[in-house]
N, C-alpha and C positions, 0 to 999 in steps of 0.2 A: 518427573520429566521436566525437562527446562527446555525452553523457546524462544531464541532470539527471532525477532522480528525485525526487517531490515526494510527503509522505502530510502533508497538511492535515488537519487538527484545527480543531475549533469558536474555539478559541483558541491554535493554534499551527502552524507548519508545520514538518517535518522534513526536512531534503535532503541529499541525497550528490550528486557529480558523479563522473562516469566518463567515462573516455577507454576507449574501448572496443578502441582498434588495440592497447591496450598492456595493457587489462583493468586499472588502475590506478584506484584511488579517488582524486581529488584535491582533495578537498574536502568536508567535511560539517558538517552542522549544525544546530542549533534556534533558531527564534523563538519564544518564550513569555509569554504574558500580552497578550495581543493582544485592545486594547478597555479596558485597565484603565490606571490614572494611570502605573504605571510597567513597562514589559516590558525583556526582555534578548533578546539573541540570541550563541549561543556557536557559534565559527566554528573547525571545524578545517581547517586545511592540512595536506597530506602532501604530502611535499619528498623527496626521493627513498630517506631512509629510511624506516622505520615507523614512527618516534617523529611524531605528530603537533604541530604548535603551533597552540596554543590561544588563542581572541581574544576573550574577553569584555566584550561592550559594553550597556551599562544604556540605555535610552529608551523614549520612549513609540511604540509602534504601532496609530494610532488604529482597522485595517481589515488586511485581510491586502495589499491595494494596497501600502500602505508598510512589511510586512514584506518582502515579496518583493520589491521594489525594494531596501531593504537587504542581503538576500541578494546582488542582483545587485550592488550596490556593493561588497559584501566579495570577491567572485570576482573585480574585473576593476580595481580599484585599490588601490592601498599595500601593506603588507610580507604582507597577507592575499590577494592577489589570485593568481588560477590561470588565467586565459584573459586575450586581449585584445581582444578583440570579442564583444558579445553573438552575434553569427552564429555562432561558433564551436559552440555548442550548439545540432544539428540535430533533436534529437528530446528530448520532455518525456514520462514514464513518471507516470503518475499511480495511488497504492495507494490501492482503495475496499473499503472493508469490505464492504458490501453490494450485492451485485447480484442477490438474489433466484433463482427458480429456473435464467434464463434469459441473464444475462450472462455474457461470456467478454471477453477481452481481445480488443482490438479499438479501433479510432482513432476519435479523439472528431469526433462531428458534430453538428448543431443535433438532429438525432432523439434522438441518444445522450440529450444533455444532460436533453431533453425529457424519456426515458422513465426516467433515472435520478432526477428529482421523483418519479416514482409508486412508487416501492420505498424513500422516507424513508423510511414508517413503518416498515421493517421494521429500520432503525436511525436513530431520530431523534437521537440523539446523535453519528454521526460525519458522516452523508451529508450534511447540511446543509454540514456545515466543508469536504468533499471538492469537492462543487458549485462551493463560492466558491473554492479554490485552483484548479477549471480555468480557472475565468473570469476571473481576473485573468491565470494564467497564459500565457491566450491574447492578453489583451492586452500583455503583455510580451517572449514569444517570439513575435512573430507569425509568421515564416518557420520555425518547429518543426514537428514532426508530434508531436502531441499522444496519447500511447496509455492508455486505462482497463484496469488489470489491477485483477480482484475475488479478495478474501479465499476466496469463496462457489464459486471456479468448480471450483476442484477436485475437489469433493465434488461435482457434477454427475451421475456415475456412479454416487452409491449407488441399489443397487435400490428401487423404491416400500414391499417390507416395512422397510425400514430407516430412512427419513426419514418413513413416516409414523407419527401418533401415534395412540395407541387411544380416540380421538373421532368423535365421529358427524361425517362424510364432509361435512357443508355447511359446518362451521367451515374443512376448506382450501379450498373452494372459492371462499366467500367472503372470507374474511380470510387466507389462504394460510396458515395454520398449521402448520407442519412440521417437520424438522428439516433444516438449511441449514448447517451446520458452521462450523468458523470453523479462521483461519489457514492458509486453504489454500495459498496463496504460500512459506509457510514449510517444511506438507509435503510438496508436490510439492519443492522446494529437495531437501530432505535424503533423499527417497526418490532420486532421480535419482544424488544423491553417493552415498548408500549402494552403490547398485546398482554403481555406478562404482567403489566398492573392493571391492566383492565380485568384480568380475572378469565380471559379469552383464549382459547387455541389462534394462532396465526392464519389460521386455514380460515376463520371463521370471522376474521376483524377488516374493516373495510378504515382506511386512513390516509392524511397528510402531513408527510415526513417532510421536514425542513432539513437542509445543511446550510448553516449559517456562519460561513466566516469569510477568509479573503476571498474565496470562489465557494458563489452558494448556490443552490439549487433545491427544486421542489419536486418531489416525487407522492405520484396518486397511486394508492396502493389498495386493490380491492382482493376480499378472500385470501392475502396477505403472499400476491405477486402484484408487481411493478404492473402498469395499465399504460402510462403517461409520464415522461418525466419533461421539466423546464429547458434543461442543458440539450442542444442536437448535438450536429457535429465539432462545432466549436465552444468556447465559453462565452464568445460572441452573441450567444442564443439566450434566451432566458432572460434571470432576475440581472438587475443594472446591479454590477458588484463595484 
């Protein structure tokens, strides 16, 4: 089974491919500048060593329609290509930043789609871009199973004294104001690995998971659910990035 993996951006999209019999990345890459006179997209292939090769190509991407379609071109013909039939890819992984209190990963449906509009505001910056890479997605891979994993889901388990803020009780009930963490994806990742060289079940490991890069955050993680994370509602909150 093969697995593209897609995190859309307002103005770009990110993608890896996986072959999952063999756990092998075989492909990754960015579209950027998507909407502006001139965009690139850089295309790595991984050929059976590690050293990847590298395809940099300049043009314009009027919509993410014709960056994704370019993706799809770069996988499946000339000295860049890694599949030979779009079917080949059975399943599409989509990463959303935002899914509010109440999203978990779980397969994209006309509901999904629906009730992922009513949790932009709580990131108009990325959800909008995430929206439109399903929906081109779907009309590209139509025989895929299409899956939403959120940033947000992780942190699901902090208790109500930890996500909520010391505001008068109508501002989250109204405007959900809270705190909702970020990078969850990255530290359920690295809590699972950790535990895995500790020699530990995840049920049974008590830790602090870093994400360390342009937006970072610290996540306390006891009996191996989320307790406390850095990030609230904004990235405002937390570690000085």
């Amino acid at each position: 089974m093969k697995i593209l993996v897609i995190n859309c951006g307002s103005s770009t999209i990110k993608y890896q491919l996986f072959d999952m019999d063999t756990k092998d990345v075989l492909c990754a890459g960015l579209v950027e500048k998507i909407g502006e006179a001139t965009g690139r997209i850089t295309h790595k292939k991984y050929p059976d060593t590690d050293k990847a090769t590298k395809t940099v190509l300049e043009q314009q991407f009027p919509t993410h329609a014709e960056g994704m379609q370019k993706i799809v071109d770069m996988m499946m013909n000339g000295k860049t290509a890694v599949i030979d039939d779009i079917s080949e890819i059975q399943g599409v992984g989509h990463r959303i930043v935002h899914g509010g209190s109440y999203f978990k990963p779980m397969v994209v449906t006309d509901e999904v789609i629906e009730n992922l509009t009513k949790v932009i505001p709580l990131a108009p910056l990325h959800n909008p871009g995430h929206l439109i890479g399903i929906r081109v997605a779907q009309e590209i891979f139509k025989n895929a199973k299409h899956v939403v994993v959120f940033d947000t889901a992780f942190h699901q388990t902090m208790p109500d004294y930890a996500y909520m803020y010391p505001l008068p009780y109508e501002i989250y009930e109204k405007y959900a104001v809270r705190k909702y963490g970020a990078h969850g994806t990255s530290h359920k990742y690295v809590a699972r690995r950790a535990a895995e060289l500790l020699g530990k079940p995840l049920s049974q490991t008590n830790l602090i998971t870093c994400h360390i890069g342009s937006g970072s955050s610290v996540c306390a993680i006891q009996e191996g659910q989320c307790i406390d994370t850095s990030m609230g509602l904004t990235p405002l909150d937390g570690l000085m990035m």
